[in-house]
N, C-alpha and C positions, 0 to 999 in steps of 0.2 A: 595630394602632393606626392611626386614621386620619391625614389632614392637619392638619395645626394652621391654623386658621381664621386668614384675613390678611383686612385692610381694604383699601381703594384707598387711605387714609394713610400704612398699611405701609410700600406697596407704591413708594409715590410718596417715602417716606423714605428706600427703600432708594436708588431712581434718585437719588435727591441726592448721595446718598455717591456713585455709580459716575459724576458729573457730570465735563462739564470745559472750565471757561469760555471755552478755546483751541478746543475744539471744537465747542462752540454757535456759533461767531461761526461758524465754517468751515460749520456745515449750516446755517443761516438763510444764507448767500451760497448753495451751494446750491441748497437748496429754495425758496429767494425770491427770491433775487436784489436788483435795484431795487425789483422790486414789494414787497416785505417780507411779502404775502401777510398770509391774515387774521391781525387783531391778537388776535385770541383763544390763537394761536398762542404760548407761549414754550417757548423749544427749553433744556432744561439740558444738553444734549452729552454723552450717554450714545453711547457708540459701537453700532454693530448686530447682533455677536458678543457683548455683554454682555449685550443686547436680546435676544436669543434664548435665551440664558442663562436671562436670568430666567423667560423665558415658559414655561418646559419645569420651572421651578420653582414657578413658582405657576399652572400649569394651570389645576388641581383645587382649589386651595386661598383662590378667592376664590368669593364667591357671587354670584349672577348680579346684583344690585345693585351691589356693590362694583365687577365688572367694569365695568355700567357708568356705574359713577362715574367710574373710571378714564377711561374713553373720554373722559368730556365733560369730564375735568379741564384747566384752561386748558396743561396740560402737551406737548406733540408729542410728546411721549417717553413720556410716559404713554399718549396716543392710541395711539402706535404700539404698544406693550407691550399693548394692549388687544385689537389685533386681533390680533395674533401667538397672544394666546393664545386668541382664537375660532377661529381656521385649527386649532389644533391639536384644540380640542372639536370640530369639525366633521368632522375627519378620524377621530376614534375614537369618534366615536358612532354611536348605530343610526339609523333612519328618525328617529323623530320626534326624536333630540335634533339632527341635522344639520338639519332644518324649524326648530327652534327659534331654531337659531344665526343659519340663515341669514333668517329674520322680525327677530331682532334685528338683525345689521344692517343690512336696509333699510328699518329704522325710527329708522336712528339714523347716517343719509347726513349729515345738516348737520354733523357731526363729525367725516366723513371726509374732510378739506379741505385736502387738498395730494395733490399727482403722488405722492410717495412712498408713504402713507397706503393709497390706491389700488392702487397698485402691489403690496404686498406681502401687500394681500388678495381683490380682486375676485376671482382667476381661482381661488382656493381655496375660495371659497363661492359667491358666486354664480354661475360659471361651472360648477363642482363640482355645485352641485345643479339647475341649470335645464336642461332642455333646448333643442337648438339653434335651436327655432322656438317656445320660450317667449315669453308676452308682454311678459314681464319686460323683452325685453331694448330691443322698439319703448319700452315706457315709460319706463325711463331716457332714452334718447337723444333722447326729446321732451321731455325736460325742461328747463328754466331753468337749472337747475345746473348747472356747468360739471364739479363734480364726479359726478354722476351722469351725465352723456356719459362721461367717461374710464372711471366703473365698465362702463360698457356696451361699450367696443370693448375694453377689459384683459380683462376677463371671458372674451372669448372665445377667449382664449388655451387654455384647459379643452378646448373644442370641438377647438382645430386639432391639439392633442394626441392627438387620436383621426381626425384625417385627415376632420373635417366643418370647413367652409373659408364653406359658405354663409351666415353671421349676420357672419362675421367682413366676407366679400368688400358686403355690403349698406349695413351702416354704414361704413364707408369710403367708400361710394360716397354717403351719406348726407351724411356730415360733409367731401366736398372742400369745402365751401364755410363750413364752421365758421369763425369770429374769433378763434379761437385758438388759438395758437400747443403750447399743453400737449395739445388733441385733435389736431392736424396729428402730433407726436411720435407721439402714441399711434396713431395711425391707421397712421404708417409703422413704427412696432415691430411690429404685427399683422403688416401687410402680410410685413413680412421674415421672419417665424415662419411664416408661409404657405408661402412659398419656398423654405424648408429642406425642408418638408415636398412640394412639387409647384412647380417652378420655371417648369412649365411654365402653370402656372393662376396664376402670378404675372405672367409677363412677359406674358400675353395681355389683365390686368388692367391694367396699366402702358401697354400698345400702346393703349389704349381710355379712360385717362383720363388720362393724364401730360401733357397739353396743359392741362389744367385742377385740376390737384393742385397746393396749395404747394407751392413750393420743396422746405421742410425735411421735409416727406411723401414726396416723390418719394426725396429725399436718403437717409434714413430705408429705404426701400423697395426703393432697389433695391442698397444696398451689399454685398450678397454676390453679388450678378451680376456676372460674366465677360463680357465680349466680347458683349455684344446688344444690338442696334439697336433702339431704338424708333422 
């Protein structure tokens, strides 16, 4: 017997029940802070254990419109519930439904608009499927969007998993002069995932541009390092 067919209505009924109004205020402080971030945004306060929950439940059982409906539903929680469950299609499917997945979403980036968002899916698809010297990744990072820079240096976290360091070390070196504060983060989460992996091709990277790195990059960068002088 197959799935029983769910809508993005369902699915968005069900996030309601699992809400919680103490916790929506807590992840809009969070993920917004002052800025309140885009207003298309409403967070119902589904916590991210619940979040995963579901996505492991309605995988399979939405259709790829529903899904995404889901995505572009003015919901955060819905958005996020969205990707969660393209990570998981992407990871159990063959050649072409992993192309599929990952065409949808970089055709459906203006929805993916917040750190978190980003976070919990770039380096499982598009880093997942591109490779290191893909064009993919110079295109995002010349983008306007601030949210397609973060998918392009999160992304390559895929890359530094496998001990290839060069797309990750480029955009970084790309973005010391970015405006904002969410690529500087993201720029020094890279960085540090570098240096777990080769400390040494981290600190030589830091010797070489740590005079002209934010602050909160640098900070970001080098906080697993011991005792070295830059």
């Amino acid at each position: 017997m197959g799935l029983a067919q769910m809508t993005a209505d369902d699915v968005i009924l069900e996030l309601r029940g699992k809400s919680s109004e103490d916790h929506a205020k807590f992840c809009e402080k969070i993920l917004f802070g002052k800025e309140r971030g885009d207003r298309r945004n409403v967070v119902l306060g589904c916590r991210v254990p619940e979040l995963r929950k579901m996505a492991k439940k309605h995988a399979f059982s939405l259709s790829d419109g529903d899904l995404l409906r889901l995505l572009k539903s003015e919901y955060h929680d819905g958005r996020a519930l969205a990707l969660m469950i393209m990570v998981l299609r992407f990871q159990s499917g063959d050649e072409d439904g992993r192309r599929c997945v990952a065409d949808m979403y970089l055709s459906h980036t203006a929805f993916i608009n917040s750190w978190d968002l980003v976070d919990v899916s770039a380096s499982h698809i598009v880093g997942a499927h591109f490779p290191k010297d893909g064009p993919i990744f110079e295109k995002l990072s010349d983008s306007d969007s601030l949210w397609e820079n973060r998918i392009a240096v999160v992304a390559t976290q895929a890359h530094i998993r496998c001990d290839n360091f060069e797309t990750t070390l480029r955009l970084c070196r790309k973005f010391l002069h970015h405006g904002h504060h969410l690529i500087h983060k993201a720029c020094g989460w890279m960085l540090r995932e570098v240096g777990k992996r080769n400390e040494g091709l981290l600190v030589d990277f830091l010797r070489e541009n740590h005079r002209s790195m934010p602050r909160i990059m640098l900070s970001y960068a080098k906080e697993r390092l011991k005792n070295v002088q830059l």
